[in-house]
N, CA, C and O of each residue as an XYZ file, in Angstrom:
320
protein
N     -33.901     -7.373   -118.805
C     -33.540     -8.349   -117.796
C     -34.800     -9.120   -117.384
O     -35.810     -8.654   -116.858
N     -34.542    -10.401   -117.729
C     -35.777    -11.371   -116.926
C     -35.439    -11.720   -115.201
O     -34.349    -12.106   -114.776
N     -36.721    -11.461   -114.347
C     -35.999    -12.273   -113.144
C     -37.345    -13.226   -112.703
O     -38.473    -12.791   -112.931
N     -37.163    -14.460   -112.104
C     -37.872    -14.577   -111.367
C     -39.207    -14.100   -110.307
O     -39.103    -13.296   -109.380
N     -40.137    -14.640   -110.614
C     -41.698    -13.729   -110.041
C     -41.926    -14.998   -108.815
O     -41.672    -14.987   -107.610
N     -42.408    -15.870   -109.539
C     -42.728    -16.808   -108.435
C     -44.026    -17.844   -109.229
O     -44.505    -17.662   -110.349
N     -44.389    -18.987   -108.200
C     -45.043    -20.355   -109.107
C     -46.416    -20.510   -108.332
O     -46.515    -20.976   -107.197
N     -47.564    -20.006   -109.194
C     -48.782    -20.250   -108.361
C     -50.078    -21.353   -109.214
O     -50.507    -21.499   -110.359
N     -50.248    -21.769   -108.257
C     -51.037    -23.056   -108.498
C     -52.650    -23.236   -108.653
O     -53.011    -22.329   -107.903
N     -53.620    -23.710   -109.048
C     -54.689    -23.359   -108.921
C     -55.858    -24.524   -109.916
O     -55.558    -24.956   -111.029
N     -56.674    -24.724   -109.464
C     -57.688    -25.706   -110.059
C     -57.959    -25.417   -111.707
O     -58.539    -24.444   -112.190
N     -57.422    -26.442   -112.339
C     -57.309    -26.057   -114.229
C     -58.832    -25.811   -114.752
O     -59.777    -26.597   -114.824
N     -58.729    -24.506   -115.073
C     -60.007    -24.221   -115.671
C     -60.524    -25.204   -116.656
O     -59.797    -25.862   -117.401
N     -62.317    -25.293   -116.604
C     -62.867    -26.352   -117.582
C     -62.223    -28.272   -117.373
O     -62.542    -29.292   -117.984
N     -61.154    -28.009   -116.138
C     -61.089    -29.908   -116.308
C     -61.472    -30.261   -114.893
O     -61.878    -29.394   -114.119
N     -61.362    -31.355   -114.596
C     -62.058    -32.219   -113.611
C     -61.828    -31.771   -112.321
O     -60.786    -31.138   -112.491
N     -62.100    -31.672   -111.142
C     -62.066    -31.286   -110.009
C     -60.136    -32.201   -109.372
O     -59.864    -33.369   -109.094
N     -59.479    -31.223   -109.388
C     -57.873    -31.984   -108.959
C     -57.195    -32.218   -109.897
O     -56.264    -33.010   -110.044
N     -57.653    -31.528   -110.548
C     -56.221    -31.028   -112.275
C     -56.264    -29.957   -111.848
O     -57.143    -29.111   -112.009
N     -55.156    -29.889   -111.163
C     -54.130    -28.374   -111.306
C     -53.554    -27.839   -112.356
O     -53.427    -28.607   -113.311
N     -53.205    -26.880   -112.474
C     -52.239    -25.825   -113.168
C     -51.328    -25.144   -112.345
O     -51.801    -24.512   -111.400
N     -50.198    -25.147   -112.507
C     -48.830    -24.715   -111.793
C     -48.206    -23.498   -112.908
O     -47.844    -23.827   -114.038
N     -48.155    -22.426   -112.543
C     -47.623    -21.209   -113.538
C     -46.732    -20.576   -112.701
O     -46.897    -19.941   -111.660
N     -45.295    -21.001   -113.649
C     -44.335    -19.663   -113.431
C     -43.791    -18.628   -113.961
O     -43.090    -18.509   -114.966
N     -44.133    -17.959   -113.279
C     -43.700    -16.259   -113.641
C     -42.327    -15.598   -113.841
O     -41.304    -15.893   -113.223
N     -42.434    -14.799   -114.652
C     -41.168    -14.360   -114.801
C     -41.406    -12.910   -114.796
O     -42.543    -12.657   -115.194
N     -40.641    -11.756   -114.443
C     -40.990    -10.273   -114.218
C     -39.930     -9.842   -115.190
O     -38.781    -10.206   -114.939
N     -40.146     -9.124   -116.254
C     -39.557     -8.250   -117.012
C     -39.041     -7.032   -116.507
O     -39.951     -6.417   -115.951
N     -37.600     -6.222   -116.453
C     -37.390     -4.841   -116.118
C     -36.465     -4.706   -116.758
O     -35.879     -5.689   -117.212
N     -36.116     -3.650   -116.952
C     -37.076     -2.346   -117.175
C     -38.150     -2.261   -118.337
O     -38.563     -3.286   -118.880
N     -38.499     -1.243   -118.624
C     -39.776     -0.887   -120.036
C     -39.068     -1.602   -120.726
O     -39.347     -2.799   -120.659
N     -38.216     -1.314   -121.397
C     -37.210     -1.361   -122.121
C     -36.506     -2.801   -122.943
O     -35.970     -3.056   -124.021
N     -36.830     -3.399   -121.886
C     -36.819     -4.968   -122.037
C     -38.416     -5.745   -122.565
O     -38.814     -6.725   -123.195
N     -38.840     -4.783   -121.965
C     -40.329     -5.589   -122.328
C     -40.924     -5.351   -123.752
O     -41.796     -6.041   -124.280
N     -40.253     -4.165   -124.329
C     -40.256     -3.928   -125.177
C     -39.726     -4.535   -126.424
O     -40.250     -4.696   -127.526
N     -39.008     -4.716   -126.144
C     -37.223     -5.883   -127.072
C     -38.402     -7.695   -126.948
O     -38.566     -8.512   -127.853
N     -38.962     -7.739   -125.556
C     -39.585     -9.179   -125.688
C     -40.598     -9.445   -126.085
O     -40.981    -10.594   -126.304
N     -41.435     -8.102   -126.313
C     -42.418     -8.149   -127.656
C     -42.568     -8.994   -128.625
O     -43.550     -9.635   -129.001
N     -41.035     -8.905   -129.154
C     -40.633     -8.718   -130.250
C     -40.068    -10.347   -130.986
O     -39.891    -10.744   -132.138
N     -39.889    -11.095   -129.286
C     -39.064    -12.382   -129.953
C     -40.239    -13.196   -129.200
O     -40.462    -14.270   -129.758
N     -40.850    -13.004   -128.340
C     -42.024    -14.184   -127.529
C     -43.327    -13.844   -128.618
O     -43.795    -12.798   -129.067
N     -43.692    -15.498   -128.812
C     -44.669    -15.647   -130.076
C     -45.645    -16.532   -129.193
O     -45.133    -16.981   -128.168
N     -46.455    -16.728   -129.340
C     -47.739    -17.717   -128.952
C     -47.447    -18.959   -129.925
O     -47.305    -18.745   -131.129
N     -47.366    -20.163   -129.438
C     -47.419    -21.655   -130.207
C     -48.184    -22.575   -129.445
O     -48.887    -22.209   -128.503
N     -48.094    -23.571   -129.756
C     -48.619    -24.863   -129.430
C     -49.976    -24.772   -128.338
O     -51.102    -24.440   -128.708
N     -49.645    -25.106   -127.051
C     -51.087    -24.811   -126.346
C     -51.511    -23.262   -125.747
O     -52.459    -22.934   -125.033
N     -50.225    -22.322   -126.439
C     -50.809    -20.948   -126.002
C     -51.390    -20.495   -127.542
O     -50.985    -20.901   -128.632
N     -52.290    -19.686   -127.307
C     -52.825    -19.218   -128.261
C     -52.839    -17.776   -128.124
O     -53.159    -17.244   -129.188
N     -52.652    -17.125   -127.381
C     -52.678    -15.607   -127.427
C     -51.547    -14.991   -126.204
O     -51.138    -15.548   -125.186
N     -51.330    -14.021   -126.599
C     -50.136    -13.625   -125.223
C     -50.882    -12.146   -125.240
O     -51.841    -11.901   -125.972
N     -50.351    -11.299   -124.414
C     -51.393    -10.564   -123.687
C     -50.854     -9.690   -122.327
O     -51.161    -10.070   -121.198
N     -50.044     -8.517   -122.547
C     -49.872     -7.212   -121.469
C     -50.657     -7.284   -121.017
O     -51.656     -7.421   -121.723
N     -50.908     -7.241   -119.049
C     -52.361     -6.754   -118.546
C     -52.222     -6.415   -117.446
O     -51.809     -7.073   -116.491
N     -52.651     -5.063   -117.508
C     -52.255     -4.352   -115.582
C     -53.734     -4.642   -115.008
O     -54.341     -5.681   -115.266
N     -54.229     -3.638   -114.225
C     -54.803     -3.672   -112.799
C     -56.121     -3.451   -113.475
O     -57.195     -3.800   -112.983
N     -55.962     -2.773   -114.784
C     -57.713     -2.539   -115.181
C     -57.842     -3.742   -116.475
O     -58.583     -3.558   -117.441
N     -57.356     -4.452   -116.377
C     -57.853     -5.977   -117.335
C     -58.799     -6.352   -116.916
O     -58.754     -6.516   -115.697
N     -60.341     -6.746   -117.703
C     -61.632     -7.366   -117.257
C     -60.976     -8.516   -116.808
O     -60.313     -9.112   -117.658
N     -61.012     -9.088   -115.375
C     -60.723     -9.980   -114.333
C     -61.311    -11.352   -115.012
O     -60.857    -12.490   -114.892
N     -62.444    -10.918   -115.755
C     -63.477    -12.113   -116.380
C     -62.958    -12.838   -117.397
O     -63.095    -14.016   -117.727
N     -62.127    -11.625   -117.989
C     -61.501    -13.167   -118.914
C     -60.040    -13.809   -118.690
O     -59.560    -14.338   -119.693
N     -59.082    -13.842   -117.232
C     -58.565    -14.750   -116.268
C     -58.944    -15.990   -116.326
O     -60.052    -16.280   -116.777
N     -58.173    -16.816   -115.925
C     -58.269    -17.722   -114.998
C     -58.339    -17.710   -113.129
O     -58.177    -16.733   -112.396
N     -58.481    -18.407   -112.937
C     -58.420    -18.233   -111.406
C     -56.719    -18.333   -111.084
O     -56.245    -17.391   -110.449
N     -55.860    -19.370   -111.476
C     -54.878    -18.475   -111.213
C     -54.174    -17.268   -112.165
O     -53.040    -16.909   -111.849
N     -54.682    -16.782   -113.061
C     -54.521    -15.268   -113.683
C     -55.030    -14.242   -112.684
O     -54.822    -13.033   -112.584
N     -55.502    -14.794   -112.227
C     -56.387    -13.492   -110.906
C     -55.491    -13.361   -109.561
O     -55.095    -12.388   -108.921
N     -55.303    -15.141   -109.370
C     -53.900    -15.135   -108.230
C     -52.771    -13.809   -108.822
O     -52.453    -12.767   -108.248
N     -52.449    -14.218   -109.862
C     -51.020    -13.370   -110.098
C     -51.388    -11.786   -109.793
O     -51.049    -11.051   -108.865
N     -52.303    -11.538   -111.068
C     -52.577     -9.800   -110.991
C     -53.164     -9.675   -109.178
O     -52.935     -8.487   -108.950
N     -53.571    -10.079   -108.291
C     -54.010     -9.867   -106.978
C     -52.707    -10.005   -106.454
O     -52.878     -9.516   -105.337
N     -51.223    -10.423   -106.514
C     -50.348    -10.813   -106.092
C     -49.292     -9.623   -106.671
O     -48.548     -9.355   -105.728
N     -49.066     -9.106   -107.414
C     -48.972     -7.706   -108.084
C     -49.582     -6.835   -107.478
O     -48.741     -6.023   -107.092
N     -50.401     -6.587   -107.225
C     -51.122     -5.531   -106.343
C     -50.637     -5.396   -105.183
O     -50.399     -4.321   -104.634
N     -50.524     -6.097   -104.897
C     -50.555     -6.525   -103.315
C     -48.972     -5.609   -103.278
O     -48.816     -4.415   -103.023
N     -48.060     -6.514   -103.583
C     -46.614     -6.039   -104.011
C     -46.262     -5.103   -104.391
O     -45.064     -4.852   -104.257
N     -47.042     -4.251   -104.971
C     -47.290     -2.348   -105.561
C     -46.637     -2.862   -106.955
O     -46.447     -1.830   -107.598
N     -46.285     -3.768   -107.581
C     -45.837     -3.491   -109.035
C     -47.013     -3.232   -109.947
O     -46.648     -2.551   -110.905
N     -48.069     -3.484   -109.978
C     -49.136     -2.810   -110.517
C     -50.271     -1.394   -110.064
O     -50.095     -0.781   -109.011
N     -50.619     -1.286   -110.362
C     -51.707     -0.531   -109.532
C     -53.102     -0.952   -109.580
O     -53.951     -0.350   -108.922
């Protein structure tokens, strides 16, 4: 089951000062599902890598809003 996470915004890494980036989230549940979406979500066009990452992911290689989300997860207890 996919549901809704929520849309966070944040200064686009590497471009000009007031280029945003707007990212919405989607929360996978159960395991079970995330497992099955492994399987059909591929990386194309301007993504280049996709990427599981809980609470001990080096923060350093984020974005600033990649850091919003996992700090926003925490917060919420779905990570640790």
């Amino acid at each position: 089951n996919v549901e809704p996470y929520g849309t966070f915004q944040a200064q686009a890494f590497g471009k000009p000062d007031g280029t945003m980036v707007r990212m919405t989230c989607f929360r996978v549940v159960p395991r079970e599902a995330e497992i099955e979406l492994e399987s059909l979500v591929q990386p194309s066009e301007e993504v280049e890598e996709l990427a599981w990452i809980d609470s001990t992911f080096d923060m350093e290689k984020l974005t600033v809003t990649g850091i919003m989300i996992v700090e926003d997860l925490k917060e919420k207890g779905l990570i640790d």
